[in-house]
N, C-alpha and C positions, 0 to 999 in steps of 0.2 A: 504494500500500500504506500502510495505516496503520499508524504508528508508535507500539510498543508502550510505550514509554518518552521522553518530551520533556522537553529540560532548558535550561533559555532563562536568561542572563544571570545564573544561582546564584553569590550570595556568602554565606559564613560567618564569621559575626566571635564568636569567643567574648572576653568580657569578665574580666577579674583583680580583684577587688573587697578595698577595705580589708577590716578585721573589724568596725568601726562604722559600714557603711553601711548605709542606709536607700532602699528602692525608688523610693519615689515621691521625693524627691529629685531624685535619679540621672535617672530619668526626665525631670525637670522641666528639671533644670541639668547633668546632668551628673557633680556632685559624687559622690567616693567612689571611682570606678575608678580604681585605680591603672595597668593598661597594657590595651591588649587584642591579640588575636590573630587576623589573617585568615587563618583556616583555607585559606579557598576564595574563589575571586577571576575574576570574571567564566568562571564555567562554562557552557559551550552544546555538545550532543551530540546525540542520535538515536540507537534501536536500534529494529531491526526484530523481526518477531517470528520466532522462532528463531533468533536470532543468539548467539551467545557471544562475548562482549567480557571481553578481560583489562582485569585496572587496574593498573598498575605503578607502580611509584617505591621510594624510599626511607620507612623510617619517619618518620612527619612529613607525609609529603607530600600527605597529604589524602585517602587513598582511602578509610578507612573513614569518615571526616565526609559524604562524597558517597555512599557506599554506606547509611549509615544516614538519610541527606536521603529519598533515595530510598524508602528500606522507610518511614518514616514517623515512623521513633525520633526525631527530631532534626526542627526546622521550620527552614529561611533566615532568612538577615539580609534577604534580598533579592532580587529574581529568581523563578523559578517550576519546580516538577518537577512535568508532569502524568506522570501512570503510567494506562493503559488496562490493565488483568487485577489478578485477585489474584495478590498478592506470597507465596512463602515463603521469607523471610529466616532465615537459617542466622547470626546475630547477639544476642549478648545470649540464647543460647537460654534460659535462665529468666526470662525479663521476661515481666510480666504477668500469673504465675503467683497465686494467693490462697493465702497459707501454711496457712490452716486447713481446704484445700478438697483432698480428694481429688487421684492423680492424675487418675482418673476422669471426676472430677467436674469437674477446670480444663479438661480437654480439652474436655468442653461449653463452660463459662465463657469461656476465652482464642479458644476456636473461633468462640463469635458473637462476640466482640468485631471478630475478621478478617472478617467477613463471612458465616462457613457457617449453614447452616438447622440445624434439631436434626435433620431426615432426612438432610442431608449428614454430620452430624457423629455419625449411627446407622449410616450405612452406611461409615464408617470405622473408631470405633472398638476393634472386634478385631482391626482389623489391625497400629493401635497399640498397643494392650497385648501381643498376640503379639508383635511389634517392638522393643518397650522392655526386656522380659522381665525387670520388676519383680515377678513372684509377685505375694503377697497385698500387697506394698507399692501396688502399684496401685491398692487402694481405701484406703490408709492417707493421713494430712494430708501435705502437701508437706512442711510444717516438719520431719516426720520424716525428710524425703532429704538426702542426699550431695549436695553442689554438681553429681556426675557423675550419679547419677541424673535430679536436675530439669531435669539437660541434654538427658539423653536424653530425655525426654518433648517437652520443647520441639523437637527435632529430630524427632521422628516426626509430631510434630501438623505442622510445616512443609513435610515431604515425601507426607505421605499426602492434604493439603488439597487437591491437584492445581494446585499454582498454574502461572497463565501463566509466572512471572515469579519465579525461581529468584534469590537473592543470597547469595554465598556470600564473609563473609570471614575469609580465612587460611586455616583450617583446614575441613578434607576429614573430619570425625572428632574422636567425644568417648567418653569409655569405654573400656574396657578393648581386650587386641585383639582378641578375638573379634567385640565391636560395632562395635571400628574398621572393619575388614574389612566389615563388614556394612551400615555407615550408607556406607562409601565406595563399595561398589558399587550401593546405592542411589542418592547421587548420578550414578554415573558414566550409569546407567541413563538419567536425567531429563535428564543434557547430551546423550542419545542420542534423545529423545523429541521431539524438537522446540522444546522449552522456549526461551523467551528467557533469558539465563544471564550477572546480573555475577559476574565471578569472579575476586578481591584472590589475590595468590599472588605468595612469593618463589623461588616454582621454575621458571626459565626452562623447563623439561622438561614441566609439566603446563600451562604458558600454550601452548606450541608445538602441544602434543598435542589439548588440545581447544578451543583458542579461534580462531575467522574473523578476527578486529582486534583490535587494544590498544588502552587511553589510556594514555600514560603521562600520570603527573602530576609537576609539581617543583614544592616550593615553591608549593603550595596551587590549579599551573593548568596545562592540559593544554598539554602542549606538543608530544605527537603523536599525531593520532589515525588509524589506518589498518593499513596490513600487519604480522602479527607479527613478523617475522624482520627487519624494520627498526627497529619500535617496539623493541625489544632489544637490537638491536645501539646503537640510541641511547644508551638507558637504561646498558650495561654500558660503554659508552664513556664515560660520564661518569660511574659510577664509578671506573673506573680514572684519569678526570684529579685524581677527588676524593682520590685514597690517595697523589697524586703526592707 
């Protein structure tokens, strides 16, 4: 079987830089960074396709640096993430958006950027703006939306694009509660569809419910990858040495 997601030897180092550095420099010597931070530190996993994999850890610990490797937000220091399907990352849902461009009209725009044809992205469409249930703001410029509106756009264009490959982090829901409700049974539906599904969550309760394995991560590196009800009991065992 091929594997829908491959992540081989991923490192993340983000950098702290003075206020008077200069690029090429830096590049050259070195100069200028004051400290830096390895996010993610020799990563290697596998998922198959329709599999659901929790990510666990503490804040810090690196799950959304690796969740966004993966959708494509962010590039490695080093190392390699092939991904085989389209991604719809439930991350950053307003990025990419053009602020003076329709919702309309970004859902074409941000939609070829992922990949879709303009007939994928005709035969979507009404389902997104029924979905969003922006009224006339639908055809009005982004710049004119609510940080919760241009989320909700981002979030329907994610889920309606049919991706193989579902990432979801934290949060299940954006919007008021009638959309909560409604974007969360939407997800619930697509971890039910066969989807291959990462999925960051501090709720022992919805990791148990719908996820086949966990990573947990510490301190930027998996430190177990396999059955949930063990990946957890690890995970809350070492919180509680941590409150000792």
């Amino acid at each position: 079987m091929e594997k829908i997601i491959e992540v081989k030897d991923l490192n993340k180092t983000y950098y702290l830089f003075d206020k008077e550095y200069k690029v090429i420099p830096w590049l050259l010597t070195g100069k200028g960074c004051k400290s830096q931070k390895e996010a993610l530190k020799n990563i290697s996993f596998q998922v198959n396709p329709g599999e659901i994999v929790g990510i666990i850890g503490v804040n810090g610990a690196g799950k959304s640096t690796l969740m966004k490797l993966i959708a494509g937000i962010t590039y490695p220091t080093s190392g390699e993430v092939n991904v085989h399907g389209r991604i719809g990352s439930l991350i950053n849902l307003s990025a990419g958006f053009h602020p003076d461009y329709s919702g309309r009209k970004n859902i074409y725009y941000k939609g070829t950027m992922m990949g879709l044809s303009q007939d994928q992205i005709d035969s979507i469409i009404e389902d997104v703006e029924a979905f969003v249930e922006l009224g006339e703001y639908f055809d009005r410029p982004i710049r004119m939306y609510s940080a919760g509106m241009a989320a909700r756009l981002g979030f329907a264009l994610a889920v309606f694009m049919e991706p193989e490959i579902l990432i979801v982090d934290e949060v299940l829901a954006v919007g008021d509660k009638k959309f909560q409700q409604k974007s969360r049974e939407k997800i619930l539906e697509m971890f039910q569809n066969g989807k291959a599904v990462l999925f960051s969550s501090h709720s022992d309760q919805l990791i148990e419910e719908f996820c086949s394995r966990v990573l947990y991560l510490k301190d930027g590196q998996i430190v177990f990858d396999g059955e949930v009800k063990e990946g957890l009991r690890r995970y809350n065992e070492d919180l509680r040495l941590q409150k000792k």
